[in-house]
C-alpha positions in Angstrom: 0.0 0.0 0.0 2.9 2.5 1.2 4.4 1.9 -2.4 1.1 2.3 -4.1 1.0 5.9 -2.3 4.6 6.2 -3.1 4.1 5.8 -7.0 1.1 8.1 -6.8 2.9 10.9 -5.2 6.0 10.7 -7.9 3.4 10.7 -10.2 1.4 13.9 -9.4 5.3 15.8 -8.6 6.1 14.6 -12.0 2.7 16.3 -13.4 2.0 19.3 -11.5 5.5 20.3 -11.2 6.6 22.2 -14.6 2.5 23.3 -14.6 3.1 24.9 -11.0 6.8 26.2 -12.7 5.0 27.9 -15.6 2.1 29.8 -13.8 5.1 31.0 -11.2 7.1 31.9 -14.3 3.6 33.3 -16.3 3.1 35.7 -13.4 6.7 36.9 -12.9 6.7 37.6 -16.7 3.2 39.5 -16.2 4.9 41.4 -13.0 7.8 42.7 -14.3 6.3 43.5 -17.9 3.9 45.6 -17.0 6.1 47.6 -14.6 8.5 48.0 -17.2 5.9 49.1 -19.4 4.7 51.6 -17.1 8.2 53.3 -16.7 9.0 53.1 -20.4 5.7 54.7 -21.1 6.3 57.7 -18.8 9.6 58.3 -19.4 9.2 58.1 -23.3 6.2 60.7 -22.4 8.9 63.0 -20.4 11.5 62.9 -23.0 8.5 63.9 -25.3 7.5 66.7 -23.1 11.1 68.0 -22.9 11.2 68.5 -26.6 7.4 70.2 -26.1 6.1 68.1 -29.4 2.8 69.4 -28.8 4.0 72.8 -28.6 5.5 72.0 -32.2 2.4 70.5 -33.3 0.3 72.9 -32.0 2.8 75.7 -34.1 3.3 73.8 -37.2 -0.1 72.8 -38.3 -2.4 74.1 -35.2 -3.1 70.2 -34.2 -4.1 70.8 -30.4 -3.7 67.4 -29.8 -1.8 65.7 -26.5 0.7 63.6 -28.7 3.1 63.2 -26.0 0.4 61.2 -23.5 -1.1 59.3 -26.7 2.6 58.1 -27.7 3.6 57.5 -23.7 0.4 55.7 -23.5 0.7 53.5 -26.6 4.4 52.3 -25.9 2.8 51.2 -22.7 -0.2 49.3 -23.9 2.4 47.9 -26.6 4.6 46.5 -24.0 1.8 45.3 -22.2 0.5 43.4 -25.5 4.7 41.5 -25.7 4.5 41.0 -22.0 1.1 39.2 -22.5 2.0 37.7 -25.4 5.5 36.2 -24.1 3.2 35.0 -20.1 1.0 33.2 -22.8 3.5 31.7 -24.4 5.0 30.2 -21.4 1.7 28.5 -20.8 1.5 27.3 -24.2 -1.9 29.5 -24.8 0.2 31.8 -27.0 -1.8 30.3 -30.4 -5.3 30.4 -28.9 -5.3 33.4 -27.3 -4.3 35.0 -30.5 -6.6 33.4 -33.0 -9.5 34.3 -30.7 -8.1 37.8 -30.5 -7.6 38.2 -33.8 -11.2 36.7 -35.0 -12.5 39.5 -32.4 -10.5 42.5 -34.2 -12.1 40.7 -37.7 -15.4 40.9 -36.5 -15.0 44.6 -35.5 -13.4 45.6 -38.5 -16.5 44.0 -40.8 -19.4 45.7 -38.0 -17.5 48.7 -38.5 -17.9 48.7 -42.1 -21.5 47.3 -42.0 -22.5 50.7 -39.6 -20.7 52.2 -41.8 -22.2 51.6 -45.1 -26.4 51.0 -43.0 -26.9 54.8 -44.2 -25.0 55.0 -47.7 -26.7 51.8 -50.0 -30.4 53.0 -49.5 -29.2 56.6 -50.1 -27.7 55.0 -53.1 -31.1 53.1 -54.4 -32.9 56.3 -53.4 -30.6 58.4 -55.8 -30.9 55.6 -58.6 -34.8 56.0 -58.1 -34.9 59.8 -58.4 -32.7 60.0 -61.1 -34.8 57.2 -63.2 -38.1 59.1 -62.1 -36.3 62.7 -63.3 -39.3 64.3 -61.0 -36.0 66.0 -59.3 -34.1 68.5 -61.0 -31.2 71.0 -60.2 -33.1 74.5 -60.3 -36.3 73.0 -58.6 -37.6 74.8 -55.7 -38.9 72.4 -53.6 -40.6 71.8 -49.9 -39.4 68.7 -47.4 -40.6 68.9 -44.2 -39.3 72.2 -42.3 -36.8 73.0 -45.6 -37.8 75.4 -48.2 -35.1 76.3 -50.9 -33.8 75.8 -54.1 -32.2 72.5 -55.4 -28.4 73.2 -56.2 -27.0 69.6 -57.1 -27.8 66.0 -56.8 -26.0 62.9 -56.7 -26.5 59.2 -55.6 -26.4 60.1 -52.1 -27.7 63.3 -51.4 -29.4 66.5 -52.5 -27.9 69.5 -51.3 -30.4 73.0 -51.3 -30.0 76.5 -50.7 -32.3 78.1 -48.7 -33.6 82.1 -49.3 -30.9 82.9 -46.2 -27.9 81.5 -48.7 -27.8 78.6 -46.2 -27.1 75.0 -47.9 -29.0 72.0 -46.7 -28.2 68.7 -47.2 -30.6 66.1 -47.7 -30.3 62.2 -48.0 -32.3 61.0 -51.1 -33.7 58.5 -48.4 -35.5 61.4 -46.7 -36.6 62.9 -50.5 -38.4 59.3 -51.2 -39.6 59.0 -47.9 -41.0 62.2 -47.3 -43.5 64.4 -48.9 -41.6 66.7 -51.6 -43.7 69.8 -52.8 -42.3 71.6 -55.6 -43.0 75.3 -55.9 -43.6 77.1 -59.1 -42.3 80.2 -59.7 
């Protein structure tokens, strides 16, 4: 029996060991990554604001933007990212980890564009439609809900129209088929 115990002990040192070794060693790597991370990020930020780059910026093309925190702040999160990556690594999660984060960034990029484009393809079909109908034309003066003014120019997407003030509206073609459109002779 004392054997049996004996064998079962070697057996969970031999299995546990280098597992117990690598999340010791995963959160050392995490530890000392992110504090060098910090104090890159800050003292790349210093040097930065020692050679007043916004202050350049801000001169050179009137960009009133806080370069020197964004740049200290990225070298940070970038170190962060290696430290994570290399912690990962000595787990041997390194491959999944990315693949999942890289499917997530995919996803986001094509949601992105899908928001992006929501508003543009039936402001598209709507200009197709005026333009087939013709009952639209540059010099019309014309009525949509609280605009009154004359039509300018019209494309695919929108219709842009000048109001008696010599203020330009613009108008998606959705809202022109959607809406009641009164045309005013004069």
């Amino acid at each position: 029996m004392a054997e049996v115990i004996s064998n079962a002990v070697e057996f969970l040192k031999e299995v546990f060991t280098p597992l117990v070794n690598n999340i010791v060693l995963f959160i050392i790597i995490i530890l000392i990554g992110f504090i060098i991370g910090r104090i890159v990020g800050r003292v790349i930020q210093k040097v930065l604001h020692e050679l007043e780059l916004n202050n350049i910026l801000d001169k050179a093309a009137g960009i009133k933007i806080d370069i020197e925190h964004a740049i200290g702040a990225f070298i940070t999160y970038f170190i962060y990212f290696i430290t994570i990556v290399m912690a990962l690594n000595q787990v041997g999660l390194t491959t999944t980890v990315l693949n999942m984060l890289s499917a997530g960034v995919i996803v986001v990029i094509i949601l992105s564009m899908l928001l992006a484009i929501k508003d543009f393809i039936p402001n598209v079909f709507a200009g197709l439609f005026l333009h087939r109908k013709g009952f639209l034309k540059k010099g019309d003066n014309i009525i949509v809900k609280d605009v009154k003014g004359k039509i300018i120019y019209i494309n695919l997407v929108e219709t842009r129209v000048q109001t008696k003030e010599g203020d330009i509206i613009y108008i998606p073609n959705t809202l022109l088929t959607k809406s009641e459109v009164r045309k005013i002779k004069h």
